[in-house]
Structure formats: structure tokens, C-alpha cells
C-alpha positions in Angstrom: -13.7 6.3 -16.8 -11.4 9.5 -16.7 -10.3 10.3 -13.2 -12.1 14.0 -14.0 -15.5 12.0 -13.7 -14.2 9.6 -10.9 -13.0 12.6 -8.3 -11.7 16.3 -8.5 -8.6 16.9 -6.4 -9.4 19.1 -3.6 -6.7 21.3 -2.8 -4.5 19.8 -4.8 -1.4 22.1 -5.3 -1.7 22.4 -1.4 -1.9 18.6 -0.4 1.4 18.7 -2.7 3.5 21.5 -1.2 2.3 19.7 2.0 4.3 16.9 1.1 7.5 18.8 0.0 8.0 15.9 -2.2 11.7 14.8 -3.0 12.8 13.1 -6.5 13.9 9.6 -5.2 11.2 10.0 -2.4 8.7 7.3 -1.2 5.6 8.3 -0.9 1.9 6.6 0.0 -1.4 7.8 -1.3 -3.6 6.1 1.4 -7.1 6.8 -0.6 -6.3 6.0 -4.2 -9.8 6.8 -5.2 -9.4 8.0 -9.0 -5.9 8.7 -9.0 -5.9 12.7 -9.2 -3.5 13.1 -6.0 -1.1 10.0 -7.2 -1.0 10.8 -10.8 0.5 14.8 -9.6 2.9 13.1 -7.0 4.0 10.9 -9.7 4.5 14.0 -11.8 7.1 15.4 -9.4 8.9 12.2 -8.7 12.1 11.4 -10.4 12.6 7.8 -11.6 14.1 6.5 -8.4 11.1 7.7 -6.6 8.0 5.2 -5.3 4.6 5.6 -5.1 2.0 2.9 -3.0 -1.2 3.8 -3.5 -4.1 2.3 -0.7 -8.0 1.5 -1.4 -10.0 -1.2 -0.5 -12.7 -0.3 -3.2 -12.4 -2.4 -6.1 -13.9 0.2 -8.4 -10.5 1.9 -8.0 -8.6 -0.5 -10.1 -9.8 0.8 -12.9 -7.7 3.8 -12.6 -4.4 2.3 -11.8 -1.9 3.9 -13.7 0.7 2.2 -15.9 3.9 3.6 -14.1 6.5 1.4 -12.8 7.0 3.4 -10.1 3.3 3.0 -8.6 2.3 0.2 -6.4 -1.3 -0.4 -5.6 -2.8 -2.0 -2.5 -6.1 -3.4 -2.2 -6.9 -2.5 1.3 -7.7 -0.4 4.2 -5.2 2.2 4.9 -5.5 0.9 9.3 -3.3 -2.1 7.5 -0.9 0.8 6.5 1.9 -0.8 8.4 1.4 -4.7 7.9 1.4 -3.8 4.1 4.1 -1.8 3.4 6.6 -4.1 5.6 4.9 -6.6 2.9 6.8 -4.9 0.4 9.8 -4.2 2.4 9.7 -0.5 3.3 10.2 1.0 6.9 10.2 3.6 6.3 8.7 7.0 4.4 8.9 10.7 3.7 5.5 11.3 3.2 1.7 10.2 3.5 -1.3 11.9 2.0 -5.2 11.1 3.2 -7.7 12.8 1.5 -10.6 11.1 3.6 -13.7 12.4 1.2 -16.0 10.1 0.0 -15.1 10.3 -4.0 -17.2 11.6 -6.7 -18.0 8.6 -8.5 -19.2 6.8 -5.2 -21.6 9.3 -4.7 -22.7 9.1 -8.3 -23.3 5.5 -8.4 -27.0 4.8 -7.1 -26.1 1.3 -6.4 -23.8 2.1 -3.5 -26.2 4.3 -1.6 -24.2 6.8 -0.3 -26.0 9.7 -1.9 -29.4 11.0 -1.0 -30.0 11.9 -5.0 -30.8 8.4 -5.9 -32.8 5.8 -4.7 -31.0 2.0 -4.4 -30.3 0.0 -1.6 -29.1 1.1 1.4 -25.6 -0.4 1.1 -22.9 2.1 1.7 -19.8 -0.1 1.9 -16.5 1.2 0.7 -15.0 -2.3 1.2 -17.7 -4.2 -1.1 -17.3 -7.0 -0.1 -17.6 -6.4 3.3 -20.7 -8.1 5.5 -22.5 -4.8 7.4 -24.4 -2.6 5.4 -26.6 0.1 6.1 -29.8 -2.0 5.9 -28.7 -3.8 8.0 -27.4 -1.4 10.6 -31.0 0.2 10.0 -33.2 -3.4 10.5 -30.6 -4.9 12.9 -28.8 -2.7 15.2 -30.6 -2.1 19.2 -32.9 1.3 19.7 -29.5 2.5 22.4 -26.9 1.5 19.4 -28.9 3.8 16.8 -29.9 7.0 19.2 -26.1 6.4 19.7 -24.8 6.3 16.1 -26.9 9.4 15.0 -26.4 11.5 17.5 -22.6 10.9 17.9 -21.4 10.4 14.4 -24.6 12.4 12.7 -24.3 14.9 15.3 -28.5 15.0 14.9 -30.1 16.4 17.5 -33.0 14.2 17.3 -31.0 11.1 17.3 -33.3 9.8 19.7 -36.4 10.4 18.4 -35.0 9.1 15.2 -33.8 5.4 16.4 -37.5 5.4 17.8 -38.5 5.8 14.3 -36.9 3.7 12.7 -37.7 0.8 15.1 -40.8 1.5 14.1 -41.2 1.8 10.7 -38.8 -1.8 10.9 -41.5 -3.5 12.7 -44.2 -2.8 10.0 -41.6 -3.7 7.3 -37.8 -3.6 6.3 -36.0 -0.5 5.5 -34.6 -1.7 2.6 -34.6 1.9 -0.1 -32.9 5.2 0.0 -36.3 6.4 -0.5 -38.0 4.3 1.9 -35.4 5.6 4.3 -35.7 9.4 3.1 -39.7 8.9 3.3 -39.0 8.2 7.5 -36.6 11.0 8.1 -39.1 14.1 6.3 -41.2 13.8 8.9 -38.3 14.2 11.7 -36.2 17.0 9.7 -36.2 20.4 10.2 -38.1 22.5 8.3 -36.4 24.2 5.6 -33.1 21.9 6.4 -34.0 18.9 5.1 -31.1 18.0 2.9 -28.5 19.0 5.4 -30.4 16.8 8.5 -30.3 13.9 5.6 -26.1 14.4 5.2 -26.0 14.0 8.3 -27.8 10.8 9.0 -26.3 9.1 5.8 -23.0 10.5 7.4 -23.4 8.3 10.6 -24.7 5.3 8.7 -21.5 5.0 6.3 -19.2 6.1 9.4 -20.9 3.2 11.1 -20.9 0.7 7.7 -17.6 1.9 7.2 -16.0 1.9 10.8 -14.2 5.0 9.9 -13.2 6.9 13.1 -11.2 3.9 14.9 -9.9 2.7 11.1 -8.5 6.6 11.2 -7.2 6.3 14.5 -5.5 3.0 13.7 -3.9 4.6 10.7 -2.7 7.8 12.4 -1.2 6.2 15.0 0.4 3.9 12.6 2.1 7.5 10.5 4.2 8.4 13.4 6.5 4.8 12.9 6.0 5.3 9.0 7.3 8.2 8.6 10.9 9.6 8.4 12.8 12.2 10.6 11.5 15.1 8.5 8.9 13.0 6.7 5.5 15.0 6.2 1.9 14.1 6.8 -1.1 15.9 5.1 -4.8 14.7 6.0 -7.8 16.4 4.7 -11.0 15.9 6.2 -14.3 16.8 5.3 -16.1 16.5 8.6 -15.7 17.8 12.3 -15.0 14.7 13.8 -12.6 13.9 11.6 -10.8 16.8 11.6 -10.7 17.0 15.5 -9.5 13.5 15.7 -6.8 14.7 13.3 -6.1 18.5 15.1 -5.5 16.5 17.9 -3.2 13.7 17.2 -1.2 16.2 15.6 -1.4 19.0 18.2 -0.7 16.4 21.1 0.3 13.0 19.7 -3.4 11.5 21.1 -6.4 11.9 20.8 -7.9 13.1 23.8 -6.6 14.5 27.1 -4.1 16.9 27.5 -0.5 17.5 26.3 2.2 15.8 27.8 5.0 17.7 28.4 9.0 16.9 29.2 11.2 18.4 32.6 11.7 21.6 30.8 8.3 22.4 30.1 8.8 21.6 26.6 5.7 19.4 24.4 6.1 15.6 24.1 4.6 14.8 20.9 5.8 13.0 18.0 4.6 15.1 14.8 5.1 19.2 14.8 2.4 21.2 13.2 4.0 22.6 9.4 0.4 24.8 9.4 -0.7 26.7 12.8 -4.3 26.3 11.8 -6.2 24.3 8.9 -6.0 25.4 5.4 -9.3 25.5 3.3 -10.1 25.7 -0.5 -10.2 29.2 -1.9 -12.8 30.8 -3.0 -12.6 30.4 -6.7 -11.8 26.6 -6.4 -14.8 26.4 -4.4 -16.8 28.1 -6.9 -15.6 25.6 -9.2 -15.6 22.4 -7.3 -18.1 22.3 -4.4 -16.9 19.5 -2.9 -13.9 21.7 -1.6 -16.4 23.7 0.5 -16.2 21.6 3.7 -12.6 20.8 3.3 -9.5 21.0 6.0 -6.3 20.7 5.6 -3.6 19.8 7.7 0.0 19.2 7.4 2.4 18.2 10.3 6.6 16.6 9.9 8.3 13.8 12.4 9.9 15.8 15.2 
């Protein structure tokens, strides 16, 4: 499988600039995916330089390239620091996160992350993790649904929708994608049917997935990582994530506000490189749509 077919790049002259990357660098890929990021970073290194690329999907082994220079690591990028020590490096100059859902995951019916096909309702990026999204759906309490689709969904009828699916789980399991889409026609709004179903799907595999505290984990973990100098660029494809991201950066937390020292001057532990997010051009979105929802955001060790 050519890594055209596993994932397009998004941004992917910007994500490098980003990085600034230096010949005898060491760098870390934290979402492998289908190589298009690490093969260019490998481009630019110089034979001294190191490359460790992260993904707990097995499917990405496939696309390992045969470079001496490139390590991969099976595993979540929140194990960022426990792994690399494994291999004996403190330290880094730069970290890339691209944290879209690839291409080929999409396309692959079996996995049940797109709305296209029908399969089972699975949704695991680790796969051979325990929770799916079955079993979220046939499992989980009426508060813990209303709660997942409305926070990490963001759908306005989260409450309605739990209701619904407790429901339609009593007569029999929700076990289908199109089982699943057959319940959430009736509750989307009209003429916005395939954006209400990104959004549920959305919550499901942020839920599957635990993907907002595994980002926390990991950007928390950048800021010992990284060099004096040392660059990190994190491209999101979804509000939450990106304001989880905005934030760290901005302030060095997540929530509350910034701390500052004596002289009135910011405590934080990354500097902002770009004042505000960078998004695809035009003509790359025109060419890959996947670039559409896309932010960018690059920030150095103070």
C-alpha cells in the first residue's frame, strides 16, 4: 500500500518549516500513520540525524521505511516519555502531531470510523484494545452517553440521543454502522445529516479512543522532551483539540488563567513561533479535503 493511498500530508511544507529541522537533529513523528510526514523529515536529515516514529495501529507497520536512521514504536504517543528513555534519549529538538484520523482508516469498513460503510461499530485505533464503540453504545449509563455526545460531539441533542439509544438497545443490540445511522436520521437535523453523524462518530472514537486526556498526557510530556530551542507543531482537526492545544501553548495549562512572574512577565514553558493557527490554502484544499478543517500550531522551549 503506497503511503499516497494510506494518508495525504496535510500541510506538509508547513509542519516542516515548523520544525526548523537540523541535519544531525532528533526528531519524533508521534502519529506514524503512512509515513508521509517521516519520510519528508527523513529527507532533510543528514546521516547523523534520528528519526522515532509513534503508532499504536498495527496497520502502520506496513509502511515502515527501510532507513537506518528511523525508529518505530508501537504505541501511544501519552507513553512518549517512558519510550524514548527506553532507547536512551532525553532529550529532542522537535515533535510533530498530526492528530487526524488517516485516510486509510477511514477507508477500511472494518474499523468503523467512517459513516460511508456499514461494519461493526469498532473504532479502535489501538486494535487490540478492549472498548469499542458497540460497546460504549450497548454498555455505557443514559448520564455517561448524554455526556459523551454532547461534550465531545458537541450535539445539541445529546440528550435526546442517549435516550435513543437506550432505547433502540433494549429492543436489540446496536451492533452496525447502519443500524446505528438508521437511529440517528430520525434525531438529525434536516438538511445536516452528515455533519450531525461526524459528530457523533466523533465522540464515539474520542471516547473508544480516550483521545483528549492521552493528548494532555503527551503535551505535558513535550515540554521535558524537548530542547532549549526545540520546536513543537500539533495539527488538529477539531475544536477541542485545537483549544486544548491553543492553550497549553498560550499558558502552559490547560485551563485557568496565565500565570505570570514579579515583573509582570508570562510563566509558561513553550513560546508561540505562530500568533494565531495556520490553515491549508486554498488550492491544497481544493486538492486534498481533508486539509479543510485543519490547524496548525507551532510553539519552541522558552
Amino acid at each position: 500500500m503506497s503511503e499516497r493511498e494510506y494518508h495525504i500530508p496535510v500541510m506538509l511544507k508547513e509542519c516542516m518549516d515548523g520544525l526548523a529541522i537540523q541535519k544531525g537533529g532528533v526528531y519524533v513523528d508521534l502519529t506514524f500513520g503512512g509515513g508521509g510526514h517521516a519520510r519528508e523529515i527523513l529527507s532533510r536529515l543528514g546521516p547523523e540525524g534520528q528519526l522515532y516514529g509513534f503508532d499504536q495501529d498495527e496497520d502502520a507497520l506496513a509502511n515502515i521505511p527501510a532507513d537506518e536512521r528511523f525508529t518505530f514504536v508501537q504505541a501511544n504517543f501519552r507513553d512518549l516519555k517512558r519510550y524514548m528513555r527506553l532507547y536512551g534519549i532525553s532529550q529532542v529538538d522537535g515533535i510533530l502531531a498530526d492528530l487526524g484520523i488517516s485516510s486509510h482508516q477511514i477507508d477500511e469498513p472494518n474499523r468503523g470510523f467512517s459513516t460511508r460503510f456499514d461494519g461493526g461499530l469498532d473504532m479502535r485505533m489501538n486494535q487490540t484494545g478492549e472498548l469499542t464503540a458497540a460497546k460504549v453504545l450497548n454498555t455505557y449509563e443514559e448520564t455517561d452517553l448524554h455526556k459523551i455526545f454532547g461534550i465531545y460531539g458537541e450535539v445539541r441533542n445529546a440528550k435526546t440521543l442517549a435516550q435513543a439509544v437506550m432505547a433502540e438497545r433494549a429492543a436489540r443490540p446496536i451492533q452496525s454502522t447502519e443500524q446505528f445511522k438508521d437511529l440517528l436520521k430520525k434525531l438529525a437535523p434536516r438538511g445536516r445529516e452528515f455533519k450531525y453523524y461526524a459528530q457523533v462518530f466523533q465522540a464515539l472514537r474520542i471516547e473508544v479512543n480516550d483521545e483528549m486526556k492521552a493528548l494532555e498526557e503527551m503535551l505535558l510530556q513535550t515540554v521535558e522532551m524537548l530542547k532549549p530551542e526545540g520546536r513543537l507543531v500539533v495539527m488538529s482537526y477539531h475544536s477541542l483539540e485545537d483549544r486544548l492545544v491553543k492553550n497549553f501553548i498560550a499558558k502552559g495549562k490547560f485551563q485557568g488563567e496565565v500565570e505570570k512572574d514579579f515583573y509582570g512577565n508570562l510563566i509558561r514553558p513553550l513560546e508561540p513561533v505562530s500568533r494565531k493557527a495556520i490553515q491549508a490554502s486554498a488550492e491544497e484544499v481544493a486538492i486534498n479535503n481533508r486539509a479543510r478543517s485543519a490547524k496548525l500550531r507551532i510553539a519552541k522551549k522558552a
